[in-house]
PLY file of the C-alpha trace (Angstrom):
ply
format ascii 1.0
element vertex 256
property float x
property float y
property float z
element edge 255
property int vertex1
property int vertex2
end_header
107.09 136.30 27.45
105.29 137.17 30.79
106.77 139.13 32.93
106.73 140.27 36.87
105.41 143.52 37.63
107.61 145.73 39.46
106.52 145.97 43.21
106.27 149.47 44.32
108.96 149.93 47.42
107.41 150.23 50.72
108.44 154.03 52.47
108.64 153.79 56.47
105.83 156.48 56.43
103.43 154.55 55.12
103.44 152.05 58.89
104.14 155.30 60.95
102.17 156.27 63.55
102.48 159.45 65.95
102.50 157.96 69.53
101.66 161.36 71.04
100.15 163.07 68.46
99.33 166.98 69.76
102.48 167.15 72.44
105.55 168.71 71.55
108.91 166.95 71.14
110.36 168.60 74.56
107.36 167.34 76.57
107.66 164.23 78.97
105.68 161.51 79.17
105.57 158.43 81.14
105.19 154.62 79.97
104.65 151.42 81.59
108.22 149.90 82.68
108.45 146.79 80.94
110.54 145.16 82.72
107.94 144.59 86.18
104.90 145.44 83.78
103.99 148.60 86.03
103.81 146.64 89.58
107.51 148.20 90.66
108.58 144.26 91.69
111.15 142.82 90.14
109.61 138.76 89.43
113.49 137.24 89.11
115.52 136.34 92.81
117.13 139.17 93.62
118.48 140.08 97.26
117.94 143.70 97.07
114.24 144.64 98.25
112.30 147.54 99.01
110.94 148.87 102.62
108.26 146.66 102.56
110.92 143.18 102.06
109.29 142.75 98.15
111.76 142.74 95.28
113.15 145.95 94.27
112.59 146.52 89.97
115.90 148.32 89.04
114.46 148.79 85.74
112.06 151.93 87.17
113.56 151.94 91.03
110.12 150.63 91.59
108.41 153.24 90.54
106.25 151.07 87.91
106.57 153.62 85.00
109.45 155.26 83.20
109.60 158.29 81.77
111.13 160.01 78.69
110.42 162.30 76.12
108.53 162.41 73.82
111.13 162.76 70.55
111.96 159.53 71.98
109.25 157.83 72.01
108.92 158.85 68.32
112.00 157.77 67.34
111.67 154.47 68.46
107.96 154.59 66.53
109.91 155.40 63.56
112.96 152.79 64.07
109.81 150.33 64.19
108.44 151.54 60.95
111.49 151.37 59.05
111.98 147.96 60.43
108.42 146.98 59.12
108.94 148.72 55.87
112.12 146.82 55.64
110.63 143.36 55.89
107.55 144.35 53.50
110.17 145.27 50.67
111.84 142.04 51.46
108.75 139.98 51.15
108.07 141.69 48.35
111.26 140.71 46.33
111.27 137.15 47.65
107.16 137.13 46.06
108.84 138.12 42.92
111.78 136.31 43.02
109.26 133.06 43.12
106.88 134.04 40.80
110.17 134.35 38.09
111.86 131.08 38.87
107.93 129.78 38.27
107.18 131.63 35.35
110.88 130.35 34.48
110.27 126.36 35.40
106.41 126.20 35.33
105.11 123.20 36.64
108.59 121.60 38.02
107.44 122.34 41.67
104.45 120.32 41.07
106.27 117.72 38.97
108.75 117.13 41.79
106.02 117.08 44.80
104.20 114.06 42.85
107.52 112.56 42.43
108.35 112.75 45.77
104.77 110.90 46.71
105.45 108.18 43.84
108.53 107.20 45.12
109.02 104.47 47.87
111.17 105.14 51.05
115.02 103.62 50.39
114.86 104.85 47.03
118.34 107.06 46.45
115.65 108.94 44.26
113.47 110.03 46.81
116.26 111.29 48.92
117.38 113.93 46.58
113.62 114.70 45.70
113.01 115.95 49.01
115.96 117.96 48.93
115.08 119.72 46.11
111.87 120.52 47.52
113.24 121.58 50.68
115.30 123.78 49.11
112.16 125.30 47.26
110.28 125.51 50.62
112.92 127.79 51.80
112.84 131.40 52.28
113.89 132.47 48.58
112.01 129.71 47.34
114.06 128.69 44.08
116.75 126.30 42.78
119.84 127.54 41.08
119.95 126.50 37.74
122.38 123.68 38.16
119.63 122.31 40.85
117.00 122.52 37.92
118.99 120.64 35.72
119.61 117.83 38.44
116.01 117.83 38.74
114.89 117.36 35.50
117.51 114.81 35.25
116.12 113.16 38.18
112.51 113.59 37.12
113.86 111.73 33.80
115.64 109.10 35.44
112.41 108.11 37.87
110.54 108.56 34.40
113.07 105.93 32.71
112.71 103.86 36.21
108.89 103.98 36.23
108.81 102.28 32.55
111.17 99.68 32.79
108.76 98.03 36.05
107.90 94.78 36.28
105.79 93.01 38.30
108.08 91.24 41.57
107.82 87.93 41.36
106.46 86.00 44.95
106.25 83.06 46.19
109.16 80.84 47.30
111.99 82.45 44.72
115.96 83.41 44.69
116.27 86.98 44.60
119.38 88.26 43.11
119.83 92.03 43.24
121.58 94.72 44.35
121.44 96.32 47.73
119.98 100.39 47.21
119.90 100.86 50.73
120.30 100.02 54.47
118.39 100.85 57.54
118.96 99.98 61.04
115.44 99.24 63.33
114.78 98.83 67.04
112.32 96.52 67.54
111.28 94.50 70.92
112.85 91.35 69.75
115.96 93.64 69.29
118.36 95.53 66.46
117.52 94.28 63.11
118.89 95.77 59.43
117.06 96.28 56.65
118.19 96.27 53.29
116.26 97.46 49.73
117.20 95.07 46.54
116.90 96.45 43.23
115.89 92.83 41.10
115.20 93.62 37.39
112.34 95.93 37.34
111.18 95.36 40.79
112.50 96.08 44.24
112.24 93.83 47.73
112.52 94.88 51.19
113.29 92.35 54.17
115.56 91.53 56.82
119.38 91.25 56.17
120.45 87.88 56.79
123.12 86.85 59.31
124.90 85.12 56.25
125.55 88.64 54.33
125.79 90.72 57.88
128.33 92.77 56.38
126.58 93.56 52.92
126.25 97.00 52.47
124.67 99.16 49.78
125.90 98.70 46.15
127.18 95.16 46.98
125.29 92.71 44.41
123.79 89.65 46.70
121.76 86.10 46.19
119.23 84.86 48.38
116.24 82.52 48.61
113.07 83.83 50.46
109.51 84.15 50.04
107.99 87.74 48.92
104.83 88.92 48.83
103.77 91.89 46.54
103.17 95.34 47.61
98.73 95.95 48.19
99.44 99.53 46.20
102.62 98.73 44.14
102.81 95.37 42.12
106.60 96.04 41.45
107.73 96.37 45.48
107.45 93.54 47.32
108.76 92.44 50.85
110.21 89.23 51.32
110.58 86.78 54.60
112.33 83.92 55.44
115.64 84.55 53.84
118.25 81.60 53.26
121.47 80.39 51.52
122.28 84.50 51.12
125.57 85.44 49.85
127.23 88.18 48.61
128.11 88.07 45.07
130.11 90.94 44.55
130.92 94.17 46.32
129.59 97.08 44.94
131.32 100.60 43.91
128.69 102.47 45.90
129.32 101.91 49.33
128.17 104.08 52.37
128.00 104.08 55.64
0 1
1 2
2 3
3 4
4 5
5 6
6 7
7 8
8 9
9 10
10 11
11 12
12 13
13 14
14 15
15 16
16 17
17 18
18 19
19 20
20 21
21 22
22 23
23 24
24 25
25 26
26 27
27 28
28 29
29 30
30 31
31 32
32 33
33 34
34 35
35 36
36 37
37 38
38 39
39 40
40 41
41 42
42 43
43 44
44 45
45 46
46 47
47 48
48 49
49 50
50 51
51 52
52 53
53 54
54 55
55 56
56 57
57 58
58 59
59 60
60 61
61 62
62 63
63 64
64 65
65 66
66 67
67 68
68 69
69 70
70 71
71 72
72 73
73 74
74 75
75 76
76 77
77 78
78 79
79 80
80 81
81 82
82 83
83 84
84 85
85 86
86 87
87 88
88 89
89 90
90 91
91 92
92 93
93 94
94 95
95 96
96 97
97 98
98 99
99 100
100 101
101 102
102 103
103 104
104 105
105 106
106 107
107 108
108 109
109 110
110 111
111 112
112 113
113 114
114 115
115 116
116 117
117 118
118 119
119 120
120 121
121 122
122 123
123 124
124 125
125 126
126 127
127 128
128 129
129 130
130 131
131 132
132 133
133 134
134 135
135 136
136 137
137 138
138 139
139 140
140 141
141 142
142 143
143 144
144 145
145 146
146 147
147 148
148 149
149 150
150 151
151 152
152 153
153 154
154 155
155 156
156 157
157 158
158 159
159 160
160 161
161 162
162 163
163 164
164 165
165 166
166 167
167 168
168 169
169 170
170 171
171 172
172 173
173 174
174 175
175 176
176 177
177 178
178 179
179 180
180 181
181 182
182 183
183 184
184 185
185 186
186 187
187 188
188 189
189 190
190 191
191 192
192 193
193 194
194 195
195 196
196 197
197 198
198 199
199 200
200 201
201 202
202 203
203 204
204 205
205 206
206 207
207 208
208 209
209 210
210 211
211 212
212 213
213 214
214 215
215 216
216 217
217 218
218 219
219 220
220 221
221 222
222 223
223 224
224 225
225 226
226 227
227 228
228 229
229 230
230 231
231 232
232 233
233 234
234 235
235 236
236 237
237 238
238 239
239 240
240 241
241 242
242 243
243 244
244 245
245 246
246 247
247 248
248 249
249 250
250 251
251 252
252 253
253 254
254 255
């Protein structure tokens, strides 16, 4: 089995750089106050002001320039080495941490991202999908193992879904289905809902009717309406003109 090879640890050294190389440690030296950026004015409102009526920089008492020494100065070089250091080892493990879970679970990052592309908006499927992948976008980049098995189990399930297609039927028809999911739209003419109907094989979007206002996902409905197939996807449709809609049963899934 492949393995990872162990990433050699990053030492602070190695991103250290002598800031006054040739002084000694008891010598002074003087830096550019940060705080005014070496003009002595302090830029926020302030009250207090110097002879001349500008703003006083309490940073440097207007002076422009602080100064220290310079074992300072090279101990905050080497705080910011360690720091550096710090964050290559840590890249480092995460790199590694990735390449396992791949060498682990080869191909299911791919498998999941053309999954995710496959499958239509509404689809309870896609949902989760994009979790998953979110969750492998992330800083560790993995899944625990009980997140792998959902996904192959979700991978199988769209698999399962993907087979068992059928062509939506269009034309003036009854659709009888039930409702995957609800979504509310603003459009000039006002607030409209839209629900997704699972038929048998395919799946219609539309306009909820005022009849079945109150249908919500899971519930099982009937209505008459005229669909028209999908240009990329024979087995999604969208359907217009909805009529005679009722609610046949209420589902076990309901959300808000």
């Amino acid at each position: 089995m492949d393995t990872i090879p162990t990433q050699p640890t990053a030492d602070w050294r190695e991103y250290y750089v002598d800031p006054h190389p040739g002084l000694k440690s008891t010598e002074r030296i003087q830096e550019t106050c940060g705080a005014c950026s070496g003009t002595g004015i302090y830029t926020a409102p302030t009250h207090i002001t110097d002879g001349l009526g500008r703003p006083f920089c309490f940073a440097c008492k207007g002076t422009g320039v602080h100064s220290r020494l310079v074992s300072s100065a090279r101990a905050t070089a080497r705080a910011h080495a360690k720091a550096r250091a710090e964050h290559a080892n840590t890249m480092r493990a995460l790199a590694a941490r990735r390449a396992t879970f791949e060498l682990a679970h080869p191909g299911l990052r791919d498998q999941l991202t053309e999954a995710h592309l496959s499958v239509r908006d509404g689809n309870p499927l896609r949902v989760r999908i994009g979790q998953l992948l979110d969750r492998l976008e992330e800083y560790a980049g993995t899944l625990e193992e009980e997140e792998v098995t959902e996904a192959l189990e979700l991978l199988d399930q769209l698999g399962k879904e993907t087979a068992a297609s059928r062509p939506v039927p269009t034309g003036r028809t009854i659709i009888r289905g039930e409702i995957l999911a609800t979504k509310t739209i603003d459009t000039k003419w006002g607030v409209t809902v839209k629900i997704l109907i699972q038929g048998v094989g395919w799946r219609v979007w539309g306009s909820r009717p005022s009849e079945i206002s109150t249908a919500r996902r899971g519930d099982v409905v009937e209505l008459t309406a005229t669909i028209s197939a999908s240009d990329d996807d024979p087995s999604f449709g969208f359907y217009s003109r909805p009529s005679k809609a009722h609610v046949i049963a209420a589902g076990l899934r309901r959300s808000a």
